[in-house]
Phi, psi and omega in degrees: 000124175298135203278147192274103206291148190241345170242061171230064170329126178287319196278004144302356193262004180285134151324127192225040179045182195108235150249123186298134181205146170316152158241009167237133197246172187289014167286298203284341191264345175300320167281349159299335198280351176310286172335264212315330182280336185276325178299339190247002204304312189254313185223153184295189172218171171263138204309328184293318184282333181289271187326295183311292217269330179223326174277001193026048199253189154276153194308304180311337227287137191271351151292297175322327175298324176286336179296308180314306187276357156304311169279349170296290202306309160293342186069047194238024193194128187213127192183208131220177182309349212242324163218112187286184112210145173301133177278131151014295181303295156348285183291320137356282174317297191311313165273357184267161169229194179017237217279337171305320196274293207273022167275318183312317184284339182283309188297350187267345181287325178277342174269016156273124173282270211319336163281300194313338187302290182280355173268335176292316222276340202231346154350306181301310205269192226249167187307148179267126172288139171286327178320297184320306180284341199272341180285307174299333176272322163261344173291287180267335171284343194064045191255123226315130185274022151305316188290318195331296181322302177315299205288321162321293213283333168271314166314312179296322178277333177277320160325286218270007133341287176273037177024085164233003184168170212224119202261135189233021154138266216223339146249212184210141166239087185302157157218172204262161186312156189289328156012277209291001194258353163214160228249050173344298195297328187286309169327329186265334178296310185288348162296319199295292186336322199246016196235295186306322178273348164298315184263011167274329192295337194273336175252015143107013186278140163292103203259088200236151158349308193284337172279161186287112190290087181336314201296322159304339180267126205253121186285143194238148166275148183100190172279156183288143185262154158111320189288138154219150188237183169222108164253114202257116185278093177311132189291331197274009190312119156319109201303312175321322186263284179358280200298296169343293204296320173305323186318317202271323193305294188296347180258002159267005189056038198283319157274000000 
């Protein structure tokens, strides 16, 4: 059953201008998403069957429409009244659990600029008063100042939704995406490194600072002039790396 957004007033849903934001947040809207993906699986649907069928409203119903538009604005519904469908993201969320699930919920949460706005503004810093965003939200996103509260109270519930903060009441103590929590590029760099030096060591080449790099060498025809080497023959060699090692020496003409 979907959670009920309690500062989402049904007589509160009239357009009142201002900077466009969901007015049902990912809290309320993450459990809907079953429906709608089973519904769409195959074929799209129409506002009426999207309202009937995953909002459980009336066809007509001006709710169910701000809910559609609620689910546009995260990107988790992509259509028109006439043919609906759950987006990629969507099917994600549904199929995905753990760091996969909530990575899916952190993007649809960034793909609102005005939440995305206010998480870049205030992340950084020491816990947050919701007063402060709610100040920051109609002074600089410009968002009608009826709505200000609302718009705190659905930005809030959709962070901790996407575990993105840890809502304590009257602040907010952000956290950062699960991305951001590990340090994938560096990681892969030092493997890519240690993968390279496994296949030079594996074809019997020495891989140091003082030697000439294939990857560096801009090939000539004849032998390089200028080079001088050292070559030390182990007795215990593998005849097999040896004959490598001659291979490579000679195919850049270093021999």
């Amino acid at each position: 059953m979907a959670k009920k957004n309690a500062s989402t007033d049904e007589s509160k849903l009239t357009r009142k201008g201002g900077t466009k934001f969901p007015r049902y947040s990912l809290e309320h809207l993450e459990p809907l998403l079953k429906d709608l993906v089973s519904k769409t699986h195959t074929n799209s649907i129409t506002i009426a069957q999207l309202n009937a069928g995953v909002f459980k409203v009336g066809s007509n119903s001006d709710k169910g429409k701000i809910k559609s538009s609620a689910l546009k604005q995260f990107k988790l519904l992509s259509g028109d009244y006439k043919a609906f469908n759950a987006t990629e993201l969507a099917s994600q969320i549904v199929l995905s659990e753990g760091t996969q699930k909530t990575a899916a919920l952190q993007t649809a949460f960034f793909n609102v600029s005005v939440f995305k706005n206010t998480y870049e503004t205030y992340k950084g810093g020491s816990t947050t008063d919701k007063q402060k965003i709610g100040n920051y939200a109609s002074q600089t996103l410009k968002i009608h100042p009826d709505l200000r509260d609302e718009f705190v109270k659905i930005f809030s519930e959709s962070a901790k939704e996407a575990k993105l903060c840890t809502d304590n009441g009257t602040t907010l103590d952000f956290n950062l995406p699960v991305s951001a929590n590990t340090d994938l590029p560096s990681i892969e760099k030092e493997e890519s490194t240690t993968h390279a030096e496994e296949h030079d060591a594996s074809n019997g080449a020495s891989v140091n600072d003082e030697s000439p790099q294939p990857t560096h060498i801009s090939r000539k025809s004849g032998p390089i002039s200028n080079v001088s080497i050292n070559i030390d023959i182990d007795p215990s060699m593998d005849p097999e790396k040896l004959e490598k090692q001659l291979k490579l020496l000679k195919a850049y003409g270093v021999i």
